[in-house]
Structures are given as C-alpha cells and as structure tokens.
C-alpha positions, -999 to +999 in steps of 0.1 A: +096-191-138+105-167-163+071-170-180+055-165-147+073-130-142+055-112-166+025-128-157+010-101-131+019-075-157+005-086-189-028-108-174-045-073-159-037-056-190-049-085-213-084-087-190-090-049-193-087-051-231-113-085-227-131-062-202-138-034-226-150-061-251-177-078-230-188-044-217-225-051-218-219-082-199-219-073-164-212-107-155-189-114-180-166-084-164-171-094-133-159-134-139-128-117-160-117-093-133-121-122-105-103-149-134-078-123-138-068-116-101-069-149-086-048-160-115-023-138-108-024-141-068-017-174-078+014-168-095+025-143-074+030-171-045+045-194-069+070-170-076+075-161-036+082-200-031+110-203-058+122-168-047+126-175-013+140-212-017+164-204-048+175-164-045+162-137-072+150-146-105+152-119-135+137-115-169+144-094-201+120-082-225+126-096-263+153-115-251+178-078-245+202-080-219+203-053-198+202-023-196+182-024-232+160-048-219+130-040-201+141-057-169+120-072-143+134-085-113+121-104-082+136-111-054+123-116-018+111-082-008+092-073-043+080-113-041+064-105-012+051-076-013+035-088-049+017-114-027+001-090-006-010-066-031-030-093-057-044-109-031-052-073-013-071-065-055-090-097-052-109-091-016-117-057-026-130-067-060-154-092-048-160-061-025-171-037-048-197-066-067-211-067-037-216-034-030-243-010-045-223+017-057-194+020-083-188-012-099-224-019-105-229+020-118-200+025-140-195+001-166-156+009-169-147-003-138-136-033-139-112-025-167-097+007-150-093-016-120-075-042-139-051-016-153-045-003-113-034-038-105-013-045-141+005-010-129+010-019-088+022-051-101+048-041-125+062-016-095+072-041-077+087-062-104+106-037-127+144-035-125+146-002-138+136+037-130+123+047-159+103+013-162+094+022-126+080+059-137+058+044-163+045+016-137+039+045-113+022+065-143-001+034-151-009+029-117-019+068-115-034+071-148-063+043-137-064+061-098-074+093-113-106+079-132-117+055-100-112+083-075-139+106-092-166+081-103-192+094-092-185+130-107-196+144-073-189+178-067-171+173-034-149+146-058-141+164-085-127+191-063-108+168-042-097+142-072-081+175-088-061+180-059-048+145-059-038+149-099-020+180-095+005+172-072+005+134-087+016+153-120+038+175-098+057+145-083+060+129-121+071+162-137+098+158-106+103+121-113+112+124-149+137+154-139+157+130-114+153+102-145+169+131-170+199+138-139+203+106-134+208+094-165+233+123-176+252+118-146+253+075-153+243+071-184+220+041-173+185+042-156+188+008-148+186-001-107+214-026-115+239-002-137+233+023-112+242+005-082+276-001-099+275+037-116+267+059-086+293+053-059+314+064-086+295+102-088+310+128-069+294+130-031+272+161-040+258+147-069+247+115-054+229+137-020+210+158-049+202+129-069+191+104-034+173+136-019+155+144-054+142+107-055+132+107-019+109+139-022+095+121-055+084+094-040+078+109-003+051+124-023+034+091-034+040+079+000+021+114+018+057+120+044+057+152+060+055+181+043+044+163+013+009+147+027-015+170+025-032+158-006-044+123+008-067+131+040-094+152+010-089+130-018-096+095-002-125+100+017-145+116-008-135+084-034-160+055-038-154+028-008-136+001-024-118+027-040-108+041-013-101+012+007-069-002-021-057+030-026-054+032+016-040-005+014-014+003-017-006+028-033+009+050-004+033+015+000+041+016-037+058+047-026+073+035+001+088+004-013+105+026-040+123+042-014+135+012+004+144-002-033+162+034-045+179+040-009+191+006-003+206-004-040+213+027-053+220+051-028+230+030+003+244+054+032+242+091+012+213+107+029+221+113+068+201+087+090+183+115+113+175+132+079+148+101+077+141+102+120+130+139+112+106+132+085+092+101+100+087+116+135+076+147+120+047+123+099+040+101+128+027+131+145+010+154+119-007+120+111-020+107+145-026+145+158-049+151+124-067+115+133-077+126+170-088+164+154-115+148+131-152+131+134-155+111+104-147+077+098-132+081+072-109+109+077-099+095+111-086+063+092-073+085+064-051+107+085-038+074+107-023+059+070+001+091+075+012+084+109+019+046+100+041+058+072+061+073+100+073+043+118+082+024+084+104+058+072+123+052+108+133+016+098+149+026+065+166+054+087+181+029+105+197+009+071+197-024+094+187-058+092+168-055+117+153-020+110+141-031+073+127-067+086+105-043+108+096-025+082+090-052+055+070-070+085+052-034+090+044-027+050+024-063+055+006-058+083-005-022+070-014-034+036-038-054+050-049-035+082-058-009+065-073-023+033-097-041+060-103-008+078-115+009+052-136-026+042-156-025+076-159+013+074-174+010+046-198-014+056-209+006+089-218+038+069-237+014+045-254+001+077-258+034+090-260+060+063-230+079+072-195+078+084-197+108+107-193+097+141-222+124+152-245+106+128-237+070+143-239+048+174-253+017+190-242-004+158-225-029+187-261-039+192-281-031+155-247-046+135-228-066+160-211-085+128-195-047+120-184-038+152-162-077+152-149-070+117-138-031+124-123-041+163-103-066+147-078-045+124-086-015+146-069-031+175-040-041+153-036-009+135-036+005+176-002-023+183-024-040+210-011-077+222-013-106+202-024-086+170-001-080+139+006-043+148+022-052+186+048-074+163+057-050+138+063-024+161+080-042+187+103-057+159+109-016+151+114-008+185+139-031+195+158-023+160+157+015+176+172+001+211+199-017+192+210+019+176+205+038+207+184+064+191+164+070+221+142+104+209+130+082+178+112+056+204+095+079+230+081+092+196+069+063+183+057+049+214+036+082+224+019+082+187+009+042+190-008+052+226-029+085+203-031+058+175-055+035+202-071+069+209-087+076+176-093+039+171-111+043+209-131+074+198-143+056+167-153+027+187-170+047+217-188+073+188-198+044+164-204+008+184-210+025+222-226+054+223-268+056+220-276+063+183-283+098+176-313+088+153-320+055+144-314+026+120-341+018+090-352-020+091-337-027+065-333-069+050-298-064+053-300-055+091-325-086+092-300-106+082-278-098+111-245-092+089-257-053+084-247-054+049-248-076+015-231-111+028-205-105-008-198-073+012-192-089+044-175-121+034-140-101+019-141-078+048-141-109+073-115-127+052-090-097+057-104-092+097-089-128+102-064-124+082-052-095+107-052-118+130-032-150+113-005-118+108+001-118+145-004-156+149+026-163+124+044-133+126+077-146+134+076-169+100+066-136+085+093-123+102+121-145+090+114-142+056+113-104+058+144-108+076+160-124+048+145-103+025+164-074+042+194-095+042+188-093+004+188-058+002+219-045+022+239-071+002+224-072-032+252-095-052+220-123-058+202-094-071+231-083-093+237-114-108+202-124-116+201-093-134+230-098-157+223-132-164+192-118-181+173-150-176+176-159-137 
C-alpha cells in the first residue's frame, strides 16, 4: 500500500516526461496518457478498498518522519475523492482523441494534461500545506497552458484573467504558509492540528479566515467568483469540461480538509451560510441571465458550490456526508455537462442557444446524454442531485437553520429553470437555421462515436449515483466521521509508514 500512494503522483509525471519523448508519435502519446490514467484509476480504488476496510494509511518521502518528510496521507475522504477525479481524467481524455480540436492540434497536450492530473492527485493526497501549495501550483501551472490553446484572442484575454487572480490567490497562499508557520513553527496538517488550538483566539480567526479566502478563490465563493464564468467557456471543450468537473472541488476539499483538522469551530457557522447563500444566488441568477450553453453551465458550477459551503457550515456528520455525497455527484454531473455540451455545439456549430434548436429530432443521442446530468444537476427524483440535496437538507432541519433551506430550496427550483431554458432553446424549439448533413449526423450519434462513448459512460454514471447513493452515502458518512475525529488520521501520520 505504501508503494501504491505515491503512485497517482509520480505515474502522470513519469508519462509526461515519456510524453514529451515520443512527441512525433501521436499515437504513442495517446496509448501513454490512456496507460497512465487507467493505471492510476486503478490504484486509486485499490487504495479506497484498504482505506475504507483498515482506516488511513500514510507515507514519508525518503523514509523522514514527519514533519521533514514529505507526507502524503489518505484516508476516506481524499480516497474517494481520488477515485472520482482519475477516473473523471480518463473519460475526458479519451474525449479529447476523439474530438477534432485540441489534442489532435497541439502536440503538448497530452503531457500538460498528464502534469494537471499528477498535480489534482497529489492535492488530495498531501499531508502538508506547503506540499498542498505546490500541488495547487502544479495543477495551475498545466491549467494556464490548456486554457489558452488555441491562442484565440477572446482566450488569451480571458485566460489572463484566470492567471492573475490564480497568482493573486498563491501570492496570498504563501503569506498564510509564512503566518502560519511563524505562529507554529510547522506546516504540516498533522503538527498543526496539535499546534493551533494552542495560538491565541485572534490569531487562529486571521489565520482560518486568510486560508478560507485562499482557497474560496480556487473554489469561485462569493465575492471571489468572478474569474470562472469568462475564462471557462472560452477554453477548448475537454478543457473546459475537467476544469468544471475538478478544479473548483480541489478548492473546496482544501477547505473541508483545513477547517475540519486544523481549524475545527474558529470561524462562526453563519460566517459560511452567508457566503454560501450569497454564491447559490449570484450563481443560479447569472445562469437564468445568459444564452449560451456554456456560460449557463458555467455560472450553475457557482451556485453548486453554494450548497456544499453550507454543509461545512454546519461542522456535522451529517452536513459533511452531504457534502462529500455532493462533491461526487458534482464532479461528475458536471464533467458530463460540459461532455454533451460539447458535443451539441459540435453537432450544431455553436453553443448559443439563439443559434440552436430541434437537435431532439436531428441528434436525439445528445439530447439523452445532456437530459440525463441536466436533470441531476436540477435535484429531480431518482437522480444523484435529489440525494445529495436531500441528505443537505435534512442536515439543515436537524440544526434548525431555517433561512439557509428556503435558500437552497428556491435556487434548486431556478437551477431546473436554466436547465429548462437550455432544453426548450436547444432540443425543443424549431432550428433557427439548419443542420449540414454531415456523416456524423448520418450516423445518428451527432458526433465522432470516441466522442460520444465517454460522454454516455458519465450520463449513466449520473444515474448509478442516484441508484446506489445510499452505499455512496455511508462511506461518505464515515468519511465525515473521519474528519470530525481525526485520531486514525493522526496516528497514521506519525507512524510514518501507515
């Protein structure tokens, strides 16, 4: 098991260096990138099994205990979450060599995308912050080449809008690593657990609240969001489609990790209603204001961040197993979203919704794939979204904070709104010029079958979500078990070897 640890780290970073080498190999790339990620999607649910069955399992780089080891910890939670994420990198690869577009015009994309995963893998794995900056740095470092391929004008604009408040957040990330580690002396998630109760009561608010606005930022909370609903729509679609699936939930996982190990009750609970009800609505209201695809979708990523914020306000059980259940049902909800949006504006040459229509008849295989997640994202009955949110609303009734769930349930009703306008403007509604005869239409798929096969695979996936979610469930609920009493975490951690 230790071997396997490292494993999603080291594997991406090893296949981009292989990558670079067979660069006038098309193929070659592509069998790597493919090798590479359903490797490590394998591993990942190795490690989720012994996890699960045996309690958290740690590792120390060269053999130093911590905290001068580089430390990387799993337990049930970053297990889990690791899961979803490789497997998330492996649909939308096989994507993206299907598609005409990127991957096929830019021979560094493959390894760029390999470093993207090495970097959202070690995120979830590392046991320390600063270990945590430079995953988060990685993981940035590879976004800010794949969101302007393409070197379009209306991409390079909105790509340097995405890097300068990315940079922004770091320059604030490594001032709360500098605070924190004059105030500890440590940067390691374990030492500080142990180290920050100890701080006096002010310095532990300015050090939680410094964190939180790091990371709210890589998450897009209110007021910090305004930098995702220009930069991801203007990215190349598969692109566009992981960044919607993960790297807002990188952000959001680092907050459940920070809040609930290192600074467990210092920020007020309504501090975290306000900013979530505040997202919720900036999000859903800016979905029902737009008439593009893609912007709709982008927009509706914000409001969903909402309703997971509310469950770490509420520092439950219950409240974080509703939002571990909610991080995967959003991961892949949206990751297939922005699959099957990308394969209706391939079908019809654009994403506006004035542009579109009648695609329930000309691509009926689209209009199955994008009701699917759309109706889960929306909370309908039996879908994965109805369980997640019902799991957070009943956590909400148990604390009695009543303002919090007429929020929450008035943005899912405007969440099936947009959905609804999409549906009506895309699939419904006469076309408002028409479809070429194309061999893809032909085919009655509407798109390149490589294209449509991943896309399908996550639509029913969406589906299995609500089918099993009360095993999915149980786990997260024991995963949230495992974060409000962290003693297995602890002592995996100074064991040094698990």
């Amino acid at each position: 098991m230790n071997a396997l640890i490292p494993l999603p780290v080291v594997l991406p970073l090893l296949g981009a260096a292989v990558s670079i080498l067979v660069g006038r190999s098309r193929r070659a790339q592509r069998v790597v990138g493919i090798s590479v990620l359903a490797t490590i999607t394998a591993a990942a649910v190795a490690i989720l099994v012994e996890v699960d069955s045996n309690g958290p399992v740690a590792t120390q780089g060269g053999g130093w205990a911590a905290p001068l080891g580089v430390t990387l910890v799993v337990d049930r939670l970053s297990a889990l979450m690791l899961v979803v994420a490789t497997a998330m990198l492996l649909a939308v690869l096989v994507f993206a060599i299907g598609q005409p577009g990127a991957e096929r015009n830019h021979v560094g994309f493959q390894s760029v995308y390999l470093v993207l995963a090495a970097g959202v893998s070690a995120a979830f794995l590392t046991g320390d912050l600063f270990n945590l900056f430079v995953a988060i740095e990685m993981m940035l470092t590879a976004s800010y080449v794949l969101i302007t391929l393409g070197g379009r004008l209306d991409q390079v604009r909105s790509g340097m809008t995405y890097v300068v408040v990315s940079l922004l957040a770091s320059v604030l990330f490594l001032a709360a690593l500098a605070y924190t580690y004059a105030a500890t002396g440590t940067v390691s998630m374990a030492g500080l657990a142990a180290a920050v109760p100890e701080l006096p009561a002010g310095t532990r608010a300015a050090l939680a609240a410094l964190l939180l606005v790091v990371f709210g930022i890589k998450a897009a909370l209110f007021p910090l969001y305004f930098w995702l609903p220009d930069a991801y729509p203007t990215a190349p679609a598969p692109v566009t489609a992981i960044f919607a699936g993960l790297l807002t939930k990188v952000g959001i996982y680092a907050i459940i990790r920070t809040q609930t190990l290192i600074f467990p009750d210092v920020l007020p609970a309504n501090l975290f209603f306000a900013v979530a009800a505040a997202t919720m609505l900036v999000g859903v209201l800016g979905a029902i204001a737009q008439d593009d695809v893609k912007r709709i979708l982008s927009f509706n990523i914000i409001g969903q961040i909402g309703y997971m914020l509310v469950g770490i306000g509420l520092a439950s059980v219950a409240g974080l197993a509703a939002v571990i259940l909610s991080l995967v049902h959003h991961i892949v909800v949206k990751t297939s979203l922005f699959l099957s949006g990308a394969l209706l504006e391939h079908h019809g040459g654009s994403s506006r919704l004035g542009r579109l229509g009648g695609m329930v008849r000309t691509a009926p295989t689209i209009a199955v794939l994008f009701g699917l997640p759309a109706l889960a994202l929306s909370g309908i009955p039996p879908f994965s979204g109805f369980a997640s949110k019902f799991s957070l609303f009943d956590a909400v009734v148990d604390d009695q904070v009543w303002w919090v769930l007429v929020v929450g349930v008035v943005v899912s009703l405007l969440t099936l709104f947009s959905m609804a306008k999409i549906w009506v403007g895309v699939f419904w509604a006469p076309p408002e010029r028409g479809h070429a005869d194309t061999p893809e239409v032909a085919t009655g798929l509407g798109a390149p079958a490589l294209m449509v096969a991943p896309a399908a695979v996550l639509a029913i996936a969406t589906l299995l979500i609500g089918v099993f979610a009360g095993p999915i469930l149980d786990i997260s609920t024991r995963s949230a078990e495992g974060l409000l009493d962290p003693t297995a975490y602890l002592e995996a951690v100074a064991g040094g070897g698990g």
